[in-house]
LUMLO-203032 format. One record per residue: residue in one letter; x negated, y, z of N, C-alpha, C, O in turn. Coordinates in steps of 0.2 Angstrom, whole numbers. Atoms other than C-alpha are relative to their C-alpha. Example, Ala and Ser with C-alpha at 12.3 -4.5 7.8 and 13.67 -1.06 7.14 Angstrom:
<sites>
(site 'A',(-4,-6,0),(-62,-22,39),(-4,6,0),(-9,5,3))
(site 'S',(4,-6,-1),(-68,-5,36),(4,5,3),(1,11,4))
</sites>
This chain:
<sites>
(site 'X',(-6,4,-1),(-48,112,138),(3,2,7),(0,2,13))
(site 'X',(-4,-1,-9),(-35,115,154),(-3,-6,3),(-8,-9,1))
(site 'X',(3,4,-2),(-35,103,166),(6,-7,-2),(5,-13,-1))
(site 'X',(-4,4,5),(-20,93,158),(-2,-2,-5),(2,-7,-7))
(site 'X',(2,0,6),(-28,91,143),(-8,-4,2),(-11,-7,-2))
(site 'X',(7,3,1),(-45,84,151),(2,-6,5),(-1,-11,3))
(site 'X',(-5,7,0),(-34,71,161),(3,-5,-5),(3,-11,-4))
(site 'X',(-3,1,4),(-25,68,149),(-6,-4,-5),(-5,-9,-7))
(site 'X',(6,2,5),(-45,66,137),(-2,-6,4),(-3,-11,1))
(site 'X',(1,6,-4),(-48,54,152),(4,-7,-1),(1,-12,1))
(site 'X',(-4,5,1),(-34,41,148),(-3,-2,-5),(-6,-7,-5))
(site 'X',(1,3,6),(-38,40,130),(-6,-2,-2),(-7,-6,-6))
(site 'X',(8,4,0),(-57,37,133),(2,-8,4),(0,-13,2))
(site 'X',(-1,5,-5),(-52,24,146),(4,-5,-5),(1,-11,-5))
(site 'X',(-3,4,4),(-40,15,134),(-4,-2,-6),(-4,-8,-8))
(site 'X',(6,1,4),(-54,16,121),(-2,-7,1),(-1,-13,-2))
(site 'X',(3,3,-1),(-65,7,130),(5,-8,2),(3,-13,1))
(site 'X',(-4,6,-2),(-50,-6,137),(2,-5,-7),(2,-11,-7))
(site 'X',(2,5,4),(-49,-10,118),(-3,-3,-5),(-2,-7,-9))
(site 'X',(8,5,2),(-65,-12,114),(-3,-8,3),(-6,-12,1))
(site 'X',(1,6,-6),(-65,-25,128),(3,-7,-4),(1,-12,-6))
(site 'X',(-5,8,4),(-50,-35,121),(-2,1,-10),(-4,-4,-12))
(site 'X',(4,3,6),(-56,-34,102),(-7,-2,2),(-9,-4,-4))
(site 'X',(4,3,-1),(-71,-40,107),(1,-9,2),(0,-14,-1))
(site 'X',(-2,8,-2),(-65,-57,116),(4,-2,-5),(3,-8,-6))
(site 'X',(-2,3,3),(-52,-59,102),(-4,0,-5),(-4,-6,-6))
(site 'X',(6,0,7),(-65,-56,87),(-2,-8,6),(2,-13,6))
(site 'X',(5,4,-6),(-76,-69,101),(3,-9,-2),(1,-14,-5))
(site 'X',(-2,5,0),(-62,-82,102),(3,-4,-7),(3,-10,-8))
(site 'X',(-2,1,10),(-55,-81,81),(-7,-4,-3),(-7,-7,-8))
(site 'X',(6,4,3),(-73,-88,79),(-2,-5,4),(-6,-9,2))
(site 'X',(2,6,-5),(-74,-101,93),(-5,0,5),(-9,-5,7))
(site 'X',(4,-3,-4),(-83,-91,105),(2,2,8),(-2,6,11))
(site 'X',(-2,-2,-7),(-74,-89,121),(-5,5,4),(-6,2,10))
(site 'X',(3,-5,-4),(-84,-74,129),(1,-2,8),(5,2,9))
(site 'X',(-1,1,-7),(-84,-82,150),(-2,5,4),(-3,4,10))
(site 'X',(5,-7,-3),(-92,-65,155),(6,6,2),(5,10,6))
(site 'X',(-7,-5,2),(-75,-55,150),(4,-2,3),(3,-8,2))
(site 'X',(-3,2,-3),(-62,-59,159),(10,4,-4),(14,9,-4))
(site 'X',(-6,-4,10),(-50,-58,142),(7,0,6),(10,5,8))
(site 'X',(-7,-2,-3),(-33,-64,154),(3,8,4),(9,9,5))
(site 'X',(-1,-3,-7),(-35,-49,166),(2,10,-8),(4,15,-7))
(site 'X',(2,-7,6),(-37,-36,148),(8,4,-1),(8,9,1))
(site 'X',(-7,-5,2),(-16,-34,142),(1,2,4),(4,7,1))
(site 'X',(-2,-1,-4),(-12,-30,160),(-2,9,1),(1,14,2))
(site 'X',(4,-8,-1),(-24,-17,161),(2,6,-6),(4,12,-5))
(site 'X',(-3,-4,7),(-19,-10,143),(5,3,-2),(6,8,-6))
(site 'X',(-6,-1,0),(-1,-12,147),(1,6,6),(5,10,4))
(site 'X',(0,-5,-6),(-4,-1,165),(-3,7,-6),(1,12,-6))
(site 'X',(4,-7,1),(-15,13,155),(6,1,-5),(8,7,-4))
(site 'X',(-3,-4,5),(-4,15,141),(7,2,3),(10,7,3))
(site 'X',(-6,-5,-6),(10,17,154),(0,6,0),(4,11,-1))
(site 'X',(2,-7,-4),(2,30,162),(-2,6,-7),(-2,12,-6))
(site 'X',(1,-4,6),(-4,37,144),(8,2,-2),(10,8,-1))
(site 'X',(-5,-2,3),(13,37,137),(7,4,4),(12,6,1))
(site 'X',(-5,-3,-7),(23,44,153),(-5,5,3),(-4,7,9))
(site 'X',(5,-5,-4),(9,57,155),(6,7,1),(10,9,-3))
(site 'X',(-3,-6,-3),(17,71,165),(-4,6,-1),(-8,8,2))
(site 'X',(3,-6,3),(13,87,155),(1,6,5),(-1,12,3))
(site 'X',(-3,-5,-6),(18,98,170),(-6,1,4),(-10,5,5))
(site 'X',(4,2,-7),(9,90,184),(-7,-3,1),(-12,-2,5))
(site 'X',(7,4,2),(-5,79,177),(1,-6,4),(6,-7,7))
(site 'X',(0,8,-6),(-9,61,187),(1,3,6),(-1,8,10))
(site 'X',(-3,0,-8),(-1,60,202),(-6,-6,3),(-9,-9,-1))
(site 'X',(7,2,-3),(-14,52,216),(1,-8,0),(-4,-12,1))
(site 'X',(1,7,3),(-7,34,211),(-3,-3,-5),(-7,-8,-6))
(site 'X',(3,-1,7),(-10,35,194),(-7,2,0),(-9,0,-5))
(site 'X',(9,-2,1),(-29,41,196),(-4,-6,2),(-9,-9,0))
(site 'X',(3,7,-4),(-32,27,209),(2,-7,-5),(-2,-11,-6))
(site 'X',(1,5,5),(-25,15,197),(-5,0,-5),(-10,-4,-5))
(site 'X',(4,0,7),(-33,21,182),(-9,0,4),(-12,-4,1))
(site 'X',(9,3,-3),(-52,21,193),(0,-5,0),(-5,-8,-2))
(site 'X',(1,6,0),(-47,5,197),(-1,-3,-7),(-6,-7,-7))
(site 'X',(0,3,6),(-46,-1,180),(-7,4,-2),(-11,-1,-3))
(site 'X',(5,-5,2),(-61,12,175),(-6,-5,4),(-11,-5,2))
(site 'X',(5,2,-2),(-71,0,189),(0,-8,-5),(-5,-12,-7))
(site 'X',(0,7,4),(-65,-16,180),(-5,1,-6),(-10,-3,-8))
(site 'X',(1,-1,7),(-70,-8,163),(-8,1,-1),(-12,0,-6))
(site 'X',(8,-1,-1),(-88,-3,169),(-4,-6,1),(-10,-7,-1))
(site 'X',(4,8,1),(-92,-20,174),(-2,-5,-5),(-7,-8,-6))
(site 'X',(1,2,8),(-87,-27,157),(-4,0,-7),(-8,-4,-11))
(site 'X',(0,-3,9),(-88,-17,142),(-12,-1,1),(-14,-4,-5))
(site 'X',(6,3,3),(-110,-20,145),(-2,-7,-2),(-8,-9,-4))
(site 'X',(1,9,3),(-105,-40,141),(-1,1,-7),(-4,-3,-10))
(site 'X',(-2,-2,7),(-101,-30,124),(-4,1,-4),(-2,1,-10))
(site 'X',(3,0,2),(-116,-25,120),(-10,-1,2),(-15,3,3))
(site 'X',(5,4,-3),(-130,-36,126),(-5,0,-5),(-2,0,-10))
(site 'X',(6,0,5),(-146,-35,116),(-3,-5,0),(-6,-6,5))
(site 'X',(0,6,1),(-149,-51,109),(-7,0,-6),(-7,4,-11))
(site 'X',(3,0,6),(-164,-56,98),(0,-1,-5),(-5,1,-8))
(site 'X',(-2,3,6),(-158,-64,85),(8,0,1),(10,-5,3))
(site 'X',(-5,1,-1),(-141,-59,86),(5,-4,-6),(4,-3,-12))
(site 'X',(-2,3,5),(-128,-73,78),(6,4,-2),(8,9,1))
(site 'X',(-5,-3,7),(-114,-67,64),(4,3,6),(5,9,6))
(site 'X',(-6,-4,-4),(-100,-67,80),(-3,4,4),(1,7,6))
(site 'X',(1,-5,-4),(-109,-57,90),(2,6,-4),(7,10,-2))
(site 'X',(-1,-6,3),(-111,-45,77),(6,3,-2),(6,9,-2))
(site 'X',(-7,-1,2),(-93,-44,70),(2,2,8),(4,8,9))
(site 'X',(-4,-4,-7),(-88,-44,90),(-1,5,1),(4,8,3))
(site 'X',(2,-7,-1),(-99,-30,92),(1,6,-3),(2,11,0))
(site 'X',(-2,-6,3),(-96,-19,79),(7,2,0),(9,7,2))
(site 'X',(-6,1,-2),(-79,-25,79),(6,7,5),(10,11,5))
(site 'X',(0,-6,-7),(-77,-17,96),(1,5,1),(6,8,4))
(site 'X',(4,-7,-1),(-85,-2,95),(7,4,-7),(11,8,-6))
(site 'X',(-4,-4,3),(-75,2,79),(5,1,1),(7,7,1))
(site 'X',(-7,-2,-4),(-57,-1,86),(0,5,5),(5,9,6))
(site 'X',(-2,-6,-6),(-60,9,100),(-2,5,-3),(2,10,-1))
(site 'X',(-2,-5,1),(-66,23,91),(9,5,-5),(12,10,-5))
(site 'X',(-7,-2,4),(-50,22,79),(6,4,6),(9,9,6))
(site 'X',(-6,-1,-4),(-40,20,95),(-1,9,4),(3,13,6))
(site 'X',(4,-5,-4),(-51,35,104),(3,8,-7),(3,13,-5))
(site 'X',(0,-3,6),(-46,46,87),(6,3,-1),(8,8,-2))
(site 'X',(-7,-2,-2),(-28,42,89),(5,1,6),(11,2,7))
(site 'X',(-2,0,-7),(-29,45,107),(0,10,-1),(4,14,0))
(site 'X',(-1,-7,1),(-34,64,103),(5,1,-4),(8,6,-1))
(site 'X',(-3,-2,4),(-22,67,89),(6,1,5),(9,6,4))
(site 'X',(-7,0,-4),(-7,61,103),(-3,9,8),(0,13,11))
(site 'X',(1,-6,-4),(-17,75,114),(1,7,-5),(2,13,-2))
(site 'X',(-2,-6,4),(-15,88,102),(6,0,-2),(6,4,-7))
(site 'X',(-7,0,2),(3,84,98),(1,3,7),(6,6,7))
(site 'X',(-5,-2,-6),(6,88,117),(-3,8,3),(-1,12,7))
(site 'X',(2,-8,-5),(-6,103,121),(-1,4,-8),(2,9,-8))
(site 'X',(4,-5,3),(-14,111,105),(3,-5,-7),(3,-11,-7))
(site 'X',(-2,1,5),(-7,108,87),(-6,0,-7),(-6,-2,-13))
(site 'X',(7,-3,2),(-24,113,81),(-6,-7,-3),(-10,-9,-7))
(site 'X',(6,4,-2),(-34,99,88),(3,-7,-4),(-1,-11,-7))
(site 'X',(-3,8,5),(-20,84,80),(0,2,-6),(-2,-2,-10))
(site 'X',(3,0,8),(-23,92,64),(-6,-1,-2),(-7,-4,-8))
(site 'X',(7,2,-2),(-40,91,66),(-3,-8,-2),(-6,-11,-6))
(site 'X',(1,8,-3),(-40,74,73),(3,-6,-6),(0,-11,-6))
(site 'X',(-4,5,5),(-27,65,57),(-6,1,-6),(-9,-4,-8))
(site 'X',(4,2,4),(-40,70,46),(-5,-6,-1),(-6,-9,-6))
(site 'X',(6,5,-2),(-52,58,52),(4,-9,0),(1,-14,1))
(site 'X',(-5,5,0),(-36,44,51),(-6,-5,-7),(-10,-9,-5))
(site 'X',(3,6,6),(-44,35,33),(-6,0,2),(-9,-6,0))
(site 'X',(7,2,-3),(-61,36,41),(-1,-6,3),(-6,-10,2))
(site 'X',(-1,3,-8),(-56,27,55),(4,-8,-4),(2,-14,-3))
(site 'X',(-5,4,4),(-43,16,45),(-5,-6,-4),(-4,-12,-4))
(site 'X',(4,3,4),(-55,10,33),(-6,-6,0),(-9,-11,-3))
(site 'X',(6,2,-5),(-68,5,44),(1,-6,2),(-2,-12,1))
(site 'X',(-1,5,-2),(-57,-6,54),(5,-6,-3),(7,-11,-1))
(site 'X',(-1,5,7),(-51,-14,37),(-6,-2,0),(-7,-6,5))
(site 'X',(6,4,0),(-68,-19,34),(-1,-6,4),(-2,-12,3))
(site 'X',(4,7,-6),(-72,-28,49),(6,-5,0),(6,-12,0))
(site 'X',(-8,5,0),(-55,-36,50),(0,-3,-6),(4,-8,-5))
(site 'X',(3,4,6),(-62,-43,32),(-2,-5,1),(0,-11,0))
(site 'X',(6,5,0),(-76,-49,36),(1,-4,8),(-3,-8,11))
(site 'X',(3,6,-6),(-71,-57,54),(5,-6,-4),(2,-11,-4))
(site 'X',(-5,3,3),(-55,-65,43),(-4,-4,-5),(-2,-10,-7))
(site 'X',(2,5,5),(-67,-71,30),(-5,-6,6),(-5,-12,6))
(site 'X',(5,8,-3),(-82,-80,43),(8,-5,4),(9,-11,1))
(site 'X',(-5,4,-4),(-64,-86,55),(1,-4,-6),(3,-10,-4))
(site 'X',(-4,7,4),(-60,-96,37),(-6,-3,-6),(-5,-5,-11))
(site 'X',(5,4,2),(-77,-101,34),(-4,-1,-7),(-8,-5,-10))
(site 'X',(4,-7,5),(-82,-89,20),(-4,3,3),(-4,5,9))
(site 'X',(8,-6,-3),(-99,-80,18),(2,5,-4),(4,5,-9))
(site 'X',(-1,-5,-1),(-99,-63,20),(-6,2,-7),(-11,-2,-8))
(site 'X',(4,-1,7),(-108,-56,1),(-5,8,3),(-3,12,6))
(site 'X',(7,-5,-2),(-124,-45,3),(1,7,3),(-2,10,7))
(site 'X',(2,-6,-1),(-118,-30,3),(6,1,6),(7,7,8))
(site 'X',(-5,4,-5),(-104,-36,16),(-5,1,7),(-4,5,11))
(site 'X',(6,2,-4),(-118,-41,27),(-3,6,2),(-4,7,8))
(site 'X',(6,-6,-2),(-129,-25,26),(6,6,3),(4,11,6))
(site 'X',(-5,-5,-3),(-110,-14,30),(-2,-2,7),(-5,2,11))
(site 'X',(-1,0,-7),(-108,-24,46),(-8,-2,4),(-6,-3,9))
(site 'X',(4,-3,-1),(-127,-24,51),(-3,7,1),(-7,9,6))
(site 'X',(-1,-8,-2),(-126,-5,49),(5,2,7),(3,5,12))
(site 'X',(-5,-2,-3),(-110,-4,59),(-2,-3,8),(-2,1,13))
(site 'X',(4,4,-6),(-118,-17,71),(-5,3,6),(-4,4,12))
(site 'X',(6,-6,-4),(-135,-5,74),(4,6,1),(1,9,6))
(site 'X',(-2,-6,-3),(-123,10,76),(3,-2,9),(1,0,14))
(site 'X',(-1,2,-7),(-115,1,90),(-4,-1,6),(-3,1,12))
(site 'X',(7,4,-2),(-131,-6,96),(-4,9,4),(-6,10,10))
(site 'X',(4,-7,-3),(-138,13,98),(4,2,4),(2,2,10))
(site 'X',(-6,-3,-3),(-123,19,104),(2,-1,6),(5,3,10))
(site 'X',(-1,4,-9),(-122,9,119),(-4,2,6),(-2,1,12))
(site 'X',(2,-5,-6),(-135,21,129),(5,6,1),(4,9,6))
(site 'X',(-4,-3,-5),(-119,32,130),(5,0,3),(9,4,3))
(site 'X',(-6,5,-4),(-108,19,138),(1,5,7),(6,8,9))
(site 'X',(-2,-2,-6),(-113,25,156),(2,6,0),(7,7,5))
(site 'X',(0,-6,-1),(-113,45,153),(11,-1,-1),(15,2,2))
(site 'X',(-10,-1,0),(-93,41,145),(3,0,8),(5,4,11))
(site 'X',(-2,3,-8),(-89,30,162),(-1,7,4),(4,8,8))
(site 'X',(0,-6,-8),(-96,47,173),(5,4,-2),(9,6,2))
(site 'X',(-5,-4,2),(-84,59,160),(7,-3,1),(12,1,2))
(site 'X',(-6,2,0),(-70,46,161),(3,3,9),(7,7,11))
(site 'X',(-1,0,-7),(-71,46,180),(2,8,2),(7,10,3))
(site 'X',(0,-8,-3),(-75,66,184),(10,2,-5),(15,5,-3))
(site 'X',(-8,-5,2),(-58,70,170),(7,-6,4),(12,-2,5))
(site 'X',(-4,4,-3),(-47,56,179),(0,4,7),(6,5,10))
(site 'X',(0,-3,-7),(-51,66,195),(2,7,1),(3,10,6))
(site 'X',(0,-7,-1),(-50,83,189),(9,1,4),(14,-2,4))
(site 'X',(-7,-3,-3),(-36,93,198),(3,6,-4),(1,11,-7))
(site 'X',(-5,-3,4),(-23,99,189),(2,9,5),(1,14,3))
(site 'X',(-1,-6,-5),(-17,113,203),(-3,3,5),(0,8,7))
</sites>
């Protein structure tokens, strides 16, 4: 990858993770769980700055030295957070697990749709690549959007329900040891130097 293109990889992981943050608190609060760990009002603001700077990315120049200092700053918000997201609980209850999987899955969808807009602007190769994996991603976050839609109206989740989102749960759960490695990748591609 140039260095346009690994700037650019650094937005779309950053916003990933920004809304894995926010589905997690709204999964949290549709169940009557308010997460006080998260600091959900602080979440659109951040979402709304990264997508700024995502959708106004300068294909020329790359982040200019505002844009990087924003985006770290929100990258330190986000490092603080996102391990409220997957706390290792012994007996985890139903919203945990809907919030958790929940989470993890949105942000890959979003992290999926974030490369396909990266290969629409550098490489045509990689966005075809990348759509492929649309119904994957698509289906996944139908599922959970099911099953949080069903506990939020006080419907039980049926066996094989249950054993999807404990799968998805435990991927999450594993998954969560390479939270900090993203964080140092997010970080070093936000800094890289375009010129």
């Amino acid at each position: 990858m140039n260095p346009l293109e690994v700037q650019y990889n650094g937005i779309v992981l950053l916003y990933g993770y920004l809304q894995r943050l926010f589905v997690y608190g709204k999964v949290k609060s549709m169940l009557g769980a308010v997460p006080e760990k998260l600091e959900i009002d602080s979440l659109p603001s951040l979402l709304d700055k990264t997508s700024e700077i995502f959708q106004n990315f300068d294909t020329k120049n790359g982040l200019s030295k505002e844009q990087q200092q924003e985006l770290l700053a929100i990258l330190a918000t986000v490092k603080k957070l996102v391990p409220h997201t997957v706390e290792k609980l012994e007996n985890p209850e139903l919203s945990d697990q809907l919030a958790t999987a929940g989470a993890a899955l949105y942000a890959e969808e979003y992290i999926n749709n974030g490369i396909i807009h990266l290969g629409m602007l550098f490489n045509p190769t990689i966005a075809d690549r990348f759509r492929q994996h649309i119904p994957h991603f698509q289906n996944r976050v139908n599922g959970i959007n099911l099953f949080v839609d069903k506990t939020a109206n006080q419907k039980s989740l049926h066996s094989n329900e249950l054993a999807q989102l404990e799968s998805w749960y435990a991927d999450a759960m594993k998954n969560a040891s390479n939270i900090g490695a993203d964080f140092q990748s997010i970080y070093k591609y936000i800094n890289t130097k375009v010129k």
